[in-house]
C-alpha angles and dihedrals in degrees: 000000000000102000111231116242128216120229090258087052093116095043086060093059084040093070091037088248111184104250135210141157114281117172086330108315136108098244137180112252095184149333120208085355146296082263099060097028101057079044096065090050096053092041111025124354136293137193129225131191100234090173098117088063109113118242121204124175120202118192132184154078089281101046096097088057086038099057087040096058096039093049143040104238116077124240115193104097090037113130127224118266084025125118139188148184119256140157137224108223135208110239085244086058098249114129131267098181139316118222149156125269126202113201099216090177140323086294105023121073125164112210117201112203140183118277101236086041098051105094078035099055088039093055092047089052093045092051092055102036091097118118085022131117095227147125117200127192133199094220103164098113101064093048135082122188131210119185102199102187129170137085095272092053089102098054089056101049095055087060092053102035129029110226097008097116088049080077110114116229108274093018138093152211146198119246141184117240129165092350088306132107104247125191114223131175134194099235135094143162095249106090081232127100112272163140134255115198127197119183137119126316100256093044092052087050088047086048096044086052106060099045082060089046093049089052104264121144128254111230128198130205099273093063085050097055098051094045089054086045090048096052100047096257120144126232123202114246093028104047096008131036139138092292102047119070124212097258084056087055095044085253101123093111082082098050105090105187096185090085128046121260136157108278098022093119097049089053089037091059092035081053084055106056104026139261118277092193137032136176105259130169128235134191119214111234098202123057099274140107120240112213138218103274092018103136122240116218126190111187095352096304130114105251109163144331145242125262104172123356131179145148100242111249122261089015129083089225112114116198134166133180116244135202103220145192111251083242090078116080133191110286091028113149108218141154135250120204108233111176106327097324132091110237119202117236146168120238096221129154117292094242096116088150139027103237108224108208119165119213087212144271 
């Protein structure tokens, strides 16, 4: 199958980025290197091609009681040119996908999906538009998306765009940009301060261009796994899939049981009797990396197992999340199987990292 590109495609080859297939697309891994690259987040400022994100715009009388009913969080007091983080969920409570949503106004939301998710996520809302007052668009194809993170992100922005880091944390504006009203939040999956711009193709490319051009780093898609590892975020098809439900992810903050939505009964009898299973953290005690899929033993018998595992760059700590038998408590010494040895560990939070985040000016 032809993989998709994304408008910066031939940037990517430009600057001579390691490529490789995401969610069908051809998509830069990494530059200079994930080293480097997760350094210049956490120090200074970098810049990701976010393109490949899905973008669907529901619009209507219905869509607040839509997205109530589709998705956990609850809408109904949300302001306009906020956003927030939500998940659809399966009836049996597994996830379909966990996205953003930017209230536009009262009738007018823009979802941002996953990339791999996003004919997916379209389909799902189709099927259950029915006896709504909606519209939904597929509207991926006109915008772009740069996700500028670091603590110096600020610093570059005002030098682009008047009034942008007045933005608060979780909320957005509309700018103008090469002659072109932009969106950009003040959000990211970084666990830095930082900026996500939507706007047209060219004027992504423009935009893309001149944070090259003033010095900031181009980041792929390795550097931004370990920094939203590092920073306790989940990422669908490692933390979270269609056989984990939010309370096993720690997710369950998002999960607002005073309204309806698909799913609710399944959490709320997993609720009931109690969950077998729930997302941890571990730290190997021995110098290894534990992988995504590695098992996790205690006493010789299987536990758990791992969904994303690293030694966070520039450092010698090696950490992985774990989805773990109840059994297992905090503090709990067990073993992950790496390549035929068993390699010793601690169960300990998942807070590898203090997010940073800036309400603003």
């Amino acid at each position: 199958m032809k993989l998709k590109v994304t408008c910066l495609h031939d940037r990517h080859l430009g600057l001579n980025a390691k490529m490789t297939e995401f969610g069908g697309f051809d998509m830069p891994v990494s530059y200079k290197g994930i080293l480097d690259e997760h350094k210049a987040v956490r120090e200074s400022v970098g810049v990701f091609d976010c393109s490949h994100m899905g973008e669907l715009l529901l619009s209507g009388k219905d869509s607040v009681k839509f997205l109530n009913y589709m998705s956990t969080n609850a809408f109904e007091d949300m302001k306009e040119e906020e956003l927030m983080y939500t998940l659809f969920l399966e009836p049996t409570g597994g996830v379909v996908d966990d996205l953003m949503v930017y209230k536009i106004n009262d009738e007018q939301f823009l979802l941002v999906v996953n990339a791999s998710n996003t004919d997916k996520d379209y389909q799902w809302l189709k099927k259950h538009l029915d006896g709504f007052n909606c519209l939904l668009e597929n509207v991926s194809g006109f915008y772009g998306q740069l996700a500028l993170q670091g603590p110096k992100s600020k610093d570059i922005m005002d030098q682009i765009i008047i009034g942008v880091t007045k933005l608060e944390f979780m909320k957005f504006g509309y700018f103008l940009y090469n002659e072109e009203e932009v969106i950009i939040s003040r959000s990211g999956y970084t666990g830095e301060d930082g900026f996500e711009i939507y706007a047209s193709n060219p004027t992504i490319v423009k935009l893309f261009d001149e944070l090259i051009q003033m010095g900031v780093e181009p980041c792929g898609l390795g550097a931004r796994d370990t920094l939203r590892f590092e920073a306790g975020l989940p990422l669908y098809g490692h933390e979270i899939n269609g056989f984990t439900t939010p309370l096993e992810a720690q997710l369950g903050y998002f999960c607002k049981f005073h309204k309806d939505f698909i799913g609710k009964e399944a959490l709320l009898k997993q609720k009931e009797n109690g969950l077998e299973r729930r997302l941890m953290g571990l730290e190997l005690l021995e110098r290894n990396i534990a992988r995504d899929g590695y098992t996790v033993y205690k006493d010789n018998e299987m536990v758990g197992y791992i969904t994303t595992g690293y030694m966070i760059p520039n450092t010698i700590k090696s950490y992985g999340n774990v989805m773990l038998n109840q059994s297992v408590k905090l503090g709990d010494i067990v073993q992950v199987e790496i390549r035929n040895k068993m390699v010793n560990a601690k169960i300990r939070n998942r807070k590898y990292y203090e997010k940073k985040y800036i309400k603003g000016e």
